[in-house]
C-alpha positions as CSV (number, residue, x, y, z in Angstrom):
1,X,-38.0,27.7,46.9
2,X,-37.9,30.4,48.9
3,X,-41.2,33.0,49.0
4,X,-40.7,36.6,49.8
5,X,-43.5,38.8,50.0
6,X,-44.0,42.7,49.2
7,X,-46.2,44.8,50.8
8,X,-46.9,48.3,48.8
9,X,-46.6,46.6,45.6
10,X,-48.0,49.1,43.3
11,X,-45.5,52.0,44.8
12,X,-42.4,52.8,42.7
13,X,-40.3,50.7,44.9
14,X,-42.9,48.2,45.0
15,X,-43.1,48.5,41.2
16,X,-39.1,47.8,41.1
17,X,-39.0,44.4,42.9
18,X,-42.0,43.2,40.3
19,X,-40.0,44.3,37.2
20,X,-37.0,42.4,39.2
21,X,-38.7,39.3,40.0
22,X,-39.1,38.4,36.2
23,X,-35.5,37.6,36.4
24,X,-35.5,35.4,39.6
25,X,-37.5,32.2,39.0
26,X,-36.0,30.9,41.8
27,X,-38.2,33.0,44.2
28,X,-41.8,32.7,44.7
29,X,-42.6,36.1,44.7
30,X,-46.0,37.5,46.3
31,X,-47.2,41.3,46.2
32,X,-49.7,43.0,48.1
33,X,-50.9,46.4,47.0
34,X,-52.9,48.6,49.7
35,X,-56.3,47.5,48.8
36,X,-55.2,43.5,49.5
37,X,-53.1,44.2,52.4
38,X,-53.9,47.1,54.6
39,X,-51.0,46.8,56.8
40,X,-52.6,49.4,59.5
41,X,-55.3,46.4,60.3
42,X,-54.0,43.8,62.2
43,X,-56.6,41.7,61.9
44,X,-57.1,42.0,58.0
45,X,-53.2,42.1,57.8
46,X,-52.7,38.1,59.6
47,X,-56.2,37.0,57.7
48,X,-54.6,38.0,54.6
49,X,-50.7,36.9,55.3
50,X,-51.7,33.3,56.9
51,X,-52.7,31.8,53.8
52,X,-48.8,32.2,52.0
53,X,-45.4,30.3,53.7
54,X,-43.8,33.6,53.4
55,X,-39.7,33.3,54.5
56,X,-38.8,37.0,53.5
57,X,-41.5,40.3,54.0
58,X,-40.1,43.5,52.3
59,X,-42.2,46.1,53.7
60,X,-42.4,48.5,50.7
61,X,-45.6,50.5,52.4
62,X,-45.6,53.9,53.2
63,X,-46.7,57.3,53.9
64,X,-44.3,59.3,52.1
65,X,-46.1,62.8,51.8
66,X,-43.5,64.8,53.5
67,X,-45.6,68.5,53.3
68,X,-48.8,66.8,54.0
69,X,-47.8,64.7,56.8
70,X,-47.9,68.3,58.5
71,X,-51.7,68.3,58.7
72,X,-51.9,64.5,58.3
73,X,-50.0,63.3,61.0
74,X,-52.6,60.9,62.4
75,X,-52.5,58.6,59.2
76,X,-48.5,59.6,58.7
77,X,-48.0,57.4,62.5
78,X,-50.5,54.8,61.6
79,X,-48.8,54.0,58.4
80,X,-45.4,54.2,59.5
81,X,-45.3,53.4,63.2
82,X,-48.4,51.3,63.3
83,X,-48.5,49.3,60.5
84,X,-44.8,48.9,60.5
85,X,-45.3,47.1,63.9
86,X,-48.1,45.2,62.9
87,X,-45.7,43.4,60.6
88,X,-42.8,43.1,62.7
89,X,-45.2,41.6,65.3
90,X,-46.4,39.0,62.5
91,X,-43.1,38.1,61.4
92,X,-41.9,37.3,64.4
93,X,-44.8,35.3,65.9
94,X,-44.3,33.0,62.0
95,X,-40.1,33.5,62.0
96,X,-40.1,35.6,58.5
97,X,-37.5,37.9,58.2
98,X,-38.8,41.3,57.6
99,X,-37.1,43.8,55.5
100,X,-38.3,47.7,55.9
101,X,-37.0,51.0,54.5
102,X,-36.8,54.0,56.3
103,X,-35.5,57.7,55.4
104,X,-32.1,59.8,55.8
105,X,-35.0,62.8,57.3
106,X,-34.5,60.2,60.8
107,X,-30.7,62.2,61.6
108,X,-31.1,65.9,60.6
109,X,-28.1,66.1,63.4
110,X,-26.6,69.2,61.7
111,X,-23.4,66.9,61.3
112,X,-21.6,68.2,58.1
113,X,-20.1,64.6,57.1
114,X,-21.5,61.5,56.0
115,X,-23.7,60.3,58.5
116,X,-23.2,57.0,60.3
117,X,-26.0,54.3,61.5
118,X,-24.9,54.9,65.1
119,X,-25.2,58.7,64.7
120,X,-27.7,60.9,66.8
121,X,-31.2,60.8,65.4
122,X,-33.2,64.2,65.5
123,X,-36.3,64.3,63.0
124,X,-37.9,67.1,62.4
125,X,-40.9,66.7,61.1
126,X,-44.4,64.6,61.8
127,X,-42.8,62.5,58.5
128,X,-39.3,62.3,59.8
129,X,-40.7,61.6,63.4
130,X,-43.3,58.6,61.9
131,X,-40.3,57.0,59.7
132,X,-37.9,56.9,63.1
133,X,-40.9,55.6,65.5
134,X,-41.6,52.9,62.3
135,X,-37.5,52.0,62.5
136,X,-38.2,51.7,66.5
137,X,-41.4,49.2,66.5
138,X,-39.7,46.8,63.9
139,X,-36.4,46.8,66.3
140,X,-38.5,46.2,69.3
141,X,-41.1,43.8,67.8
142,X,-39.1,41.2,65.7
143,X,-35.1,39.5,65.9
144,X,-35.1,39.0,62.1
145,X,-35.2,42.4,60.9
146,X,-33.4,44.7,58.4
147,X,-33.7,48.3,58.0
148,X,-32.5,50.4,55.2
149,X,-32.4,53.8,55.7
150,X,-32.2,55.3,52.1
151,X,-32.7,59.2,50.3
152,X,-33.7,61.2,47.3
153,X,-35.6,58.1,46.1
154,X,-37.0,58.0,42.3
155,X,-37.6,55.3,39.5
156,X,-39.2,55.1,36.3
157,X,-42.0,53.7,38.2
158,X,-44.7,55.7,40.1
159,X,-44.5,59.3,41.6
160,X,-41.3,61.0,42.0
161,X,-39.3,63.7,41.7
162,X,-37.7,62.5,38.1
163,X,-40.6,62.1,36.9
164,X,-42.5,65.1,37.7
165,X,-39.7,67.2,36.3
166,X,-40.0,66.1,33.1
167,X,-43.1,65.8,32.8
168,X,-43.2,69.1,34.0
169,X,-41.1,70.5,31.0
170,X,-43.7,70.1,28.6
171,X,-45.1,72.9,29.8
172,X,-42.5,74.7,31.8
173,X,-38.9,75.5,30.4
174,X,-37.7,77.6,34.1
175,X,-37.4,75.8,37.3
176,X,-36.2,76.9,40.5
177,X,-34.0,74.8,42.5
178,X,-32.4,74.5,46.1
179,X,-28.9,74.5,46.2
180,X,-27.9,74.2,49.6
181,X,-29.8,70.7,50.4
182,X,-27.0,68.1,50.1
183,X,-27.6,64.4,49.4
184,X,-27.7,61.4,47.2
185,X,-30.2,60.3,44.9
186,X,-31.1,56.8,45.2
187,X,-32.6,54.6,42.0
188,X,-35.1,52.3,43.4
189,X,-33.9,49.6,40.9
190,X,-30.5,49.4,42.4
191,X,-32.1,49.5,45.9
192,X,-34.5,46.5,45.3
193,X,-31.3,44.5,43.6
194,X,-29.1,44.9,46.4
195,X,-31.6,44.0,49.1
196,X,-32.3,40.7,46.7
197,X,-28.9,40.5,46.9
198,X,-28.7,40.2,50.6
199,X,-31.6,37.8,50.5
200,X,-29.8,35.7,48.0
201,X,-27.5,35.4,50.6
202,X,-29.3,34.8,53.4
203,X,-30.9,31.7,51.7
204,X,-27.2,30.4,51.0
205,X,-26.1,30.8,54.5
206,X,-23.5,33.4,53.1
207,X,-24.9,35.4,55.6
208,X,-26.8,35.0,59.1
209,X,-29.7,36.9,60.2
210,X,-29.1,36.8,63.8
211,X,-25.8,38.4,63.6
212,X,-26.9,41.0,60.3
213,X,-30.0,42.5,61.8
214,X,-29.9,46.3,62.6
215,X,-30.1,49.7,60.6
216,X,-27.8,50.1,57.4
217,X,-27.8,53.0,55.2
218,X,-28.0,52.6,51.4
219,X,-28.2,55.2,48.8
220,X,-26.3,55.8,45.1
221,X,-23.2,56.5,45.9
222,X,-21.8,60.6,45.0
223,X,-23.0,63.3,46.6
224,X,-24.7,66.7,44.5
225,X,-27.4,68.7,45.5
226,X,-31.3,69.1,44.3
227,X,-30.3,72.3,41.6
228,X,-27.2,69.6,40.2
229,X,-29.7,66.8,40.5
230,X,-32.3,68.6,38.4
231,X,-29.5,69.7,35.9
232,X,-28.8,66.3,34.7
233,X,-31.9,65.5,34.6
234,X,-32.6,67.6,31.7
235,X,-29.6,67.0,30.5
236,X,-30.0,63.4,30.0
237,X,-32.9,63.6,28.7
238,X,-32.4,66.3,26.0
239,X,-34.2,68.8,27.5
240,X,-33.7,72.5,27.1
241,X,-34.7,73.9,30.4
242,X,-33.2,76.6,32.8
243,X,-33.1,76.3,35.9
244,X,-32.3,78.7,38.6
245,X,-30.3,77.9,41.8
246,X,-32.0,79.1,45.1
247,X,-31.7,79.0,49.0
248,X,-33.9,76.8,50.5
249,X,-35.1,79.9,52.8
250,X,-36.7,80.9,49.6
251,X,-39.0,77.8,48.8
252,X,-41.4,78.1,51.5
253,X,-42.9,74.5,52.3
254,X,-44.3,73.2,55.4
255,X,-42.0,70.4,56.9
256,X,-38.2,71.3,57.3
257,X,-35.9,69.3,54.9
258,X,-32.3,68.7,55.9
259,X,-29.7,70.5,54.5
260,X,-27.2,67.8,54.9
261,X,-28.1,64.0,54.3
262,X,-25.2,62.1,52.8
263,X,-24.7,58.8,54.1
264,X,-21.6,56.3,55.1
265,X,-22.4,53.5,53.7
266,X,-19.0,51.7,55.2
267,X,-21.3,49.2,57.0
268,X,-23.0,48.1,54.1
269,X,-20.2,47.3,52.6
270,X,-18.1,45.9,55.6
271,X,-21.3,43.6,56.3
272,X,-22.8,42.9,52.4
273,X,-19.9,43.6,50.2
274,X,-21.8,46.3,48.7
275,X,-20.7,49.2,47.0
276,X,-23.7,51.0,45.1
277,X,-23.4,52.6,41.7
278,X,-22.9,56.3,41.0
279,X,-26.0,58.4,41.3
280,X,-25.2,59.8,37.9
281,X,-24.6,56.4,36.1
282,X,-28.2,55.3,37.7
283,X,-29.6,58.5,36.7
284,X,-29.0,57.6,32.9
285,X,-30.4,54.0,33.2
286,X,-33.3,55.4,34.9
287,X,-34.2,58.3,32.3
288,X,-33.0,55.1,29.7
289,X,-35.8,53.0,31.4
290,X,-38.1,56.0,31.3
291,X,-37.5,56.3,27.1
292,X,-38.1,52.8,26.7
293,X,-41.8,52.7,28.6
């Protein structure tokens, strides 16, 4: 039986491969919140990780304050460079394969068309910046690696936009929105099925590691923008709200957000078999989810 282990366990991705591990008795599953595994000490981080026979590490641990990484950029890098290298130094030295997200903030290219693994890379950002240097210390560090650069990501678990929306509309019935930031929104519960997809096949020799490792994107699949986003949002969930469609020169925030971020996901699917669901079909399982808690 193979034993995969999650780091960031009580995040909303985190949160997703738990809920999805119920179904898969045939994993031993193992999951480390931030209190049990600190993954910016490397000492605590091999204390804690030695005791388990850990085949698979899905790094779900991260910094993901994008406006506060601004004036936090010190702990931005040590969770996202440094502890992301930490772990690929681990699994290497034990021969784990080590699985770790990363964002679609890494390209901000100004390219107006999906956007390809091989593409240029310019973050802007101290987040953007820490996700890309994270991406480079796991390549460098350790053979067995796969990272998934995703977007827009949200669940019925945790902190997200989704959820802060509605929750929002209690009290609020007029929201302003950007409409000119193009992207795809990205359920965490199809992200964290489709990785234990791949690692289904992995562990059946369907595919090999050596010749898999690398950057792949995966989102939802569709393209809308935040204002379109937002609209069925409320509109799958019954709400009567208004909402307003704005430039993004007009939200003032501190880090600079792309305003095109849609990704090819052809090597996914030439390399997987993967094609993911449509953004709006995972929207309504989500908001589904989100009645049923």
């Amino acid at each position: 039986m193979a034993t995969i282990g999650i780091t960031g366990a009580a995040g909303q991705l985190g949160q997703e491969f738990a809920f999805l591990s119920q179904y898969l008795p045939k994993y031993n599953f193992i999951f480390f919140d931030s209190e049990e595994l600190d993954i910016t000490d490397k000492n605590q981080l091999i204390k804690e990780l030695e005791d388990y026979d850990i085949d698979f590490l899905v790094n779900c641990a991260a910094y993901t304050k994008v406006d506060q990484a601004e004036s936090e950029s010190d702990l931005a890098f040590k969770t996202n460079r440094d502890g992301a290298a930490n772990l690929a130094e681990y699994c290497d030295d034990n021969d784990i394969i080590l699985i770790h997200f990363s964002s679609d903030y890494v390209y901000h290219n100004g390219l107006n068309r999906p956007l390809k693994e091989q593409d240029e890379v310019n973050p802007q950002g101290v987040y953007a910046a820490s996700k890309l240097a994270g991406e480079q210390e796991v390549l460098k560090r350790c053979k067995k690696s796969l990272i998934f650069r995703t977007s827009w990501v949200y669940s019925s678990f945790g902190s997200n936009f989704v959820k802060k929306i509605l929750n929002a509309s209690g009290t609020q019935t007029e929201f302003n929105m950007v409409y000119d930031q193009i992207g795809c929104p990205t359920y965490a519960r199809d992200l964290a099925n489709q990785v234990l997809n791949i690692i289904d096949g992995i562990v059946v020799n369907e595919y090999q590691i050596k010749e898999c490792s690398g950057v792949y994107n995966i989102t939802n699949s569709g393209v809308t923008s935040w204002y379109d986003f937002s609209r069925q949002v409320f509109q799958l969930s019954g709400k009567q709200c208004s909402i307003n469609p704005i430039l993004s020169s007009a939200f003032s925030s501190p880090a600079v957000r792309p305003h095109y971020s849609v990704l090819d996901q052809s090597k996914l699917k030439e390399q997987f078999g993967i094609v993911m669901p449509h953004w709006l079909d995972s929207l309504a399982k989500c908001i589904k989810a989100l009645n049923d808690i």
